[in-house]
C-alpha positions in Angstrom: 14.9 -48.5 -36.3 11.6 -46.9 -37.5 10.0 -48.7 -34.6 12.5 -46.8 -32.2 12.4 -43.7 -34.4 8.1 -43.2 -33.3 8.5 -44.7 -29.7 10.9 -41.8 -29.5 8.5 -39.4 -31.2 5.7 -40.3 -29.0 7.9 -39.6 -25.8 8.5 -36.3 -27.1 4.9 -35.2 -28.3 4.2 -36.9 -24.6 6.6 -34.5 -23.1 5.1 -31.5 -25.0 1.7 -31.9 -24.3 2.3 -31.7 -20.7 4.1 -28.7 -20.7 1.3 -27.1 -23.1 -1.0 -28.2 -20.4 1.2 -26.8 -17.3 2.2 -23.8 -19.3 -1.7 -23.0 -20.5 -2.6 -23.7 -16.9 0.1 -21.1 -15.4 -0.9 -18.4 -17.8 -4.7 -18.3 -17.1 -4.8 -18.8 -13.9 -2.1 -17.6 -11.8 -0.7 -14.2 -13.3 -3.5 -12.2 -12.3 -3.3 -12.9 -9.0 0.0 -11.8 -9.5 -1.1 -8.7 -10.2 -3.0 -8.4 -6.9 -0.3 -9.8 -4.4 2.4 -7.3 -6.4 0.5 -4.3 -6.6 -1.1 -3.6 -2.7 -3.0 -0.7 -1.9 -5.6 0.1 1.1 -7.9 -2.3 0.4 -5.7 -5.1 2.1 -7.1 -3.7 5.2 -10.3 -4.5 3.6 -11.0 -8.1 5.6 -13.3 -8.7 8.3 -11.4 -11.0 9.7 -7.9 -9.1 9.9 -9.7 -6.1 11.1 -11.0 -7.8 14.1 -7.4 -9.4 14.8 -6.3 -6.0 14.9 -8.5 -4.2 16.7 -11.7 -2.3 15.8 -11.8 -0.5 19.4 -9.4 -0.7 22.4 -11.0 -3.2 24.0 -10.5 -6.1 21.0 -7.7 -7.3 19.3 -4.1 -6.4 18.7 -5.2 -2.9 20.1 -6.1 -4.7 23.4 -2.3 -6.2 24.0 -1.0 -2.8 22.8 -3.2 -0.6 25.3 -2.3 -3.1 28.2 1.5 -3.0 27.6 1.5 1.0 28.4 0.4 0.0 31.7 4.1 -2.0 31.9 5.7 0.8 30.2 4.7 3.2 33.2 5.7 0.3 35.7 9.3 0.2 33.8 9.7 3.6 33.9 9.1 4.1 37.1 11.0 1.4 38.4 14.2 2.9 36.6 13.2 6.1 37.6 13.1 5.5 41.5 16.6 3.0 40.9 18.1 6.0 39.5 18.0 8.2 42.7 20.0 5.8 44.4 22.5 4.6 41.6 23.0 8.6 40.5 22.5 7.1 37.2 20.9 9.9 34.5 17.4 9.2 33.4 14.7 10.8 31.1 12.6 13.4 32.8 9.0 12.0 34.1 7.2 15.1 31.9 9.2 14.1 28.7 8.0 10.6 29.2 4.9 11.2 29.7 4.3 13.4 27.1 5.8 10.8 24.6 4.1 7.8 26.0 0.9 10.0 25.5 1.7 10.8 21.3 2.8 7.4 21.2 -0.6 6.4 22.7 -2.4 8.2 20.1 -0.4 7.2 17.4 -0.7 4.1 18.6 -4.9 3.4 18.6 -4.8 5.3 15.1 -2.5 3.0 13.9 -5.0 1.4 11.6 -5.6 5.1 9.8 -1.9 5.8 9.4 -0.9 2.7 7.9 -4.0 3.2 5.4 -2.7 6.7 4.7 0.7 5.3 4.0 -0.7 2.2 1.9 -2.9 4.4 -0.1 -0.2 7.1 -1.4 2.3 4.2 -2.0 -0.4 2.6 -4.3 -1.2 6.2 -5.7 2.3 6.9 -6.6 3.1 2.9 -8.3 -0.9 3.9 -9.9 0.7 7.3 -11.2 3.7 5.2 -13.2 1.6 2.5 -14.6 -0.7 5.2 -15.7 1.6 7.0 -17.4 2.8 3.8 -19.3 -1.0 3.2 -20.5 -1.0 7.0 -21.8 2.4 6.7 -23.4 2.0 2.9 -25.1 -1.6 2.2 -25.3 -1.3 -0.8 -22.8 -1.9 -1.9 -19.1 1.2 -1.9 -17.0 0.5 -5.5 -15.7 2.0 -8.7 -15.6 -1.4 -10.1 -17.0 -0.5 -7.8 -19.9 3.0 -8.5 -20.2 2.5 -12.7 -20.2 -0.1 -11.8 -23.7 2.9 -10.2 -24.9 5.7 -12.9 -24.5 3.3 -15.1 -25.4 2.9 -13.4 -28.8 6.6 -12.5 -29.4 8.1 -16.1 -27.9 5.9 -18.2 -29.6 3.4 -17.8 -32.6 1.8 -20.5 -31.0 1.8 -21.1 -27.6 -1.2 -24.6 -28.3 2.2 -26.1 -29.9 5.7 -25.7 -27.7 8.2 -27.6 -29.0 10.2 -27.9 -25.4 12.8 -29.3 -27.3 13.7 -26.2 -29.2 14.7 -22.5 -28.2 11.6 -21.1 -28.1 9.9 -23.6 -26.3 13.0 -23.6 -23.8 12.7 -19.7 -23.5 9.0 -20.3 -22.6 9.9 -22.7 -20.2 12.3 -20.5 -18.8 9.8 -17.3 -18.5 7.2 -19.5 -17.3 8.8 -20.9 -14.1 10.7 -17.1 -13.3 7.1 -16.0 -13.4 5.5 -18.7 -11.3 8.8 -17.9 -9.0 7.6 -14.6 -8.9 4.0 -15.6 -7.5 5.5 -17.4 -4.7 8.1 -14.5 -4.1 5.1 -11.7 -4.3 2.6 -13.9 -2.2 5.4 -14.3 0.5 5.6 -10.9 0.6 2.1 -9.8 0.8 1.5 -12.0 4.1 4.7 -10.6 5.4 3.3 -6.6 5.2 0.0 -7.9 7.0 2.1 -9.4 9.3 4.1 -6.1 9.9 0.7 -4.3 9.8 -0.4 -6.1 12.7 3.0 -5.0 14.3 2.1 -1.0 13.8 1.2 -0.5 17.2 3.9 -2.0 19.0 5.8 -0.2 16.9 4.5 3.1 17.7 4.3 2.3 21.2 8.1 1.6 21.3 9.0 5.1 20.8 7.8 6.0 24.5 11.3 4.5 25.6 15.0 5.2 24.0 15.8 1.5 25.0 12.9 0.4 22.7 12.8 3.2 19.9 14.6 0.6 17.5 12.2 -1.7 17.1 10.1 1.1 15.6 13.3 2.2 12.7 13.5 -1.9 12.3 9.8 -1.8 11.5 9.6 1.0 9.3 12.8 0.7 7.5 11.5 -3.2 6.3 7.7 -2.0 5.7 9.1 0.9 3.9 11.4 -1.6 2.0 8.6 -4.5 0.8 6.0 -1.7 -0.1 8.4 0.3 -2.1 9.6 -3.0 -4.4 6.1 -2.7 -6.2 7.6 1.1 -7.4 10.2 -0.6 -8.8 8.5 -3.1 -9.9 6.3 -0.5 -11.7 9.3 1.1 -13.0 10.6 -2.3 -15.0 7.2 -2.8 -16.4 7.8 0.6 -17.7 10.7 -0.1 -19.4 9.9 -3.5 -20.9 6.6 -2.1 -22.4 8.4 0.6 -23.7 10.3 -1.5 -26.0 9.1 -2.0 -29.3 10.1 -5.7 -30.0 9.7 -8.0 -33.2 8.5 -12.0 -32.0 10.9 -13.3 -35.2 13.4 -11.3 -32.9 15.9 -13.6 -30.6 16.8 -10.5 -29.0 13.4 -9.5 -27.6 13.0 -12.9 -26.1 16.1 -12.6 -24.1 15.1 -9.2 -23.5 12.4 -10.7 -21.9 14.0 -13.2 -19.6 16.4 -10.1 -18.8 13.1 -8.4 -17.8 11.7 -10.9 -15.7 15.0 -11.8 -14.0 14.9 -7.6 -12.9 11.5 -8.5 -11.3 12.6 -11.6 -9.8 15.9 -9.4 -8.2 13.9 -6.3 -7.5 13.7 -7.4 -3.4 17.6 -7.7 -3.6 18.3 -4.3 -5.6 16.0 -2.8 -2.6 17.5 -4.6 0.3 20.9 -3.6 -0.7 19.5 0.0 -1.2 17.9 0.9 1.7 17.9 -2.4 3.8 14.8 -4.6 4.9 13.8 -8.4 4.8 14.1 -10.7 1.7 10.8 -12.1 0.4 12.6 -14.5 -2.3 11.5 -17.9 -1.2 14.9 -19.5 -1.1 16.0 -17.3 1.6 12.7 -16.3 3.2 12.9 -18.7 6.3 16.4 -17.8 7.2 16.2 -14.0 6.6 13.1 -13.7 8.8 14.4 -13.8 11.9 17.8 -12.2 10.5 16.9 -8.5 9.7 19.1 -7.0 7.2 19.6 -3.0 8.6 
């Protein structure tokens, strides 16, 4: 029996010590790149290598394509144009076109500078909430901040987790939700370069009624995955505002609350003003199956 009793023992210190190790590995390495892939501003434009992908003149890159598709767009409206005189069908006036495919041509080869414009005050407005949180509680509105803090509160400490036991379970539990929230973030931060690249065929659309909504698709799902880190910023403001006790059960379910909020946030924004989902369980389907 006592020989069973410490092969038992050993299986659970065992089990333990890896999860110190995946647990201790999470927490120093990964959350502040969570911070970078949740929190986007203009520098994401900053890369060599996407820049020349999109285009640093109209002869290069996705700027290229874009410029050469007006070229169709004239052809298509002037086939429809010449069809209409003999089919008495109603059309848009040549001059109204051409006035619109010219601002759309502008907007269009200054796409780059727009989308930096609307990146940068987007970041300056989730800057201007986490700001206030530092000036109102003395601490960074960051998940690098808030894992210091959970790992204070859930554990006294977090070299010894007993998995076994509600604490260590709780960690367990806040762990994985946060690692599920690098993956979700990360998904998310290729999919706005990947709409980035998109800008200009989204501006160009406009030119034509037929193909104005694949600019209100675009902006309506940019608009969506750049405004989750606002309310992103928002939670982080209400969790820090808390003032929590670690011999407290309820601030450690507090906690899981919180980071459940932050794992939902894509879903409170898609059913409030529409876009794509970026949680990885339902990334690959949703893609292709735009939620307006």
């Amino acid at each position: 029996m006592e020989q069973q009793n410490n092969v038992t023992q050993i299986i659970i210190e065992t089990i333990n010590t890896i999860f110190e190790t995946l647990f201790s590995s999470i927490d120093n390495n990964l959350y502040g790149v969570l911070d970078k892939v949740t929190f986007i501003g203009p520098d994401i434009l900053n890369d060599k290598n996407f820049e020349n992908i999109f285009g640093t003149s109209t002869s290069n890159g996705i700027l290229l394509i874009a410029n050469s598709l007006l070229l169709a767009y004239i052809l298509y409206f002037s086939i429809r144009y010449l069809i209409s005189h003999f089919t008495y069908s109603r059309t848009e006036a040549p001059g109204s076109f051409v006035l619109k495919l010219v601002l759309c041509g502008i907007c269009m080869n200054f796409s780059f500078f727009i989308i930096e414009f609307v990146l940068d005050l987007n970041y300056n407005l989730t800057l201007a909430i986490r700001s206030l949180g530092q000036n109102l509680f003395g601490k960074e509105i960051s998940f690098s901040q808030l894992i210091s803090i959970i790992n204070s509160n859930v554990s006294t400490d977090t070299s010894s987790i007993n998995i076994f036991s509600i604490d260590g379970l709780i960690k367990g539990t806040l762990t994985l939700s946060l690692l599920n929230l690098v993956f979700s973030y990360s998904f998310r931060y290729v999919i706005i370069k990947v709409f980035i690249l998109l800008a200009p065929f989204a501006f160009l659309s406009l030119s034509l009624t037929n193909s104005s909504w694949f600019f209100r698709t675009w902006a309506k799902n940019l608009f969506s995955l750049l405004f989750i880190q606002i309310i992103v910023s928002l939670v982080l403001l209400v969790v820090f505002s808390m003032d929590f006790s670690s011999t407290d059960l309820f601030t450690k379910f507090v906690y899981i609350g919180g980071i459940y909020v932050l794992i939902k946030a894509n879903s409170f924004v898609r059913e409030f003003i529409g876009g794509i989902s970026t949680n990885v369980t339902q990334a690959v389907n949703n893609f292709t199956n735009f939620k307006i």
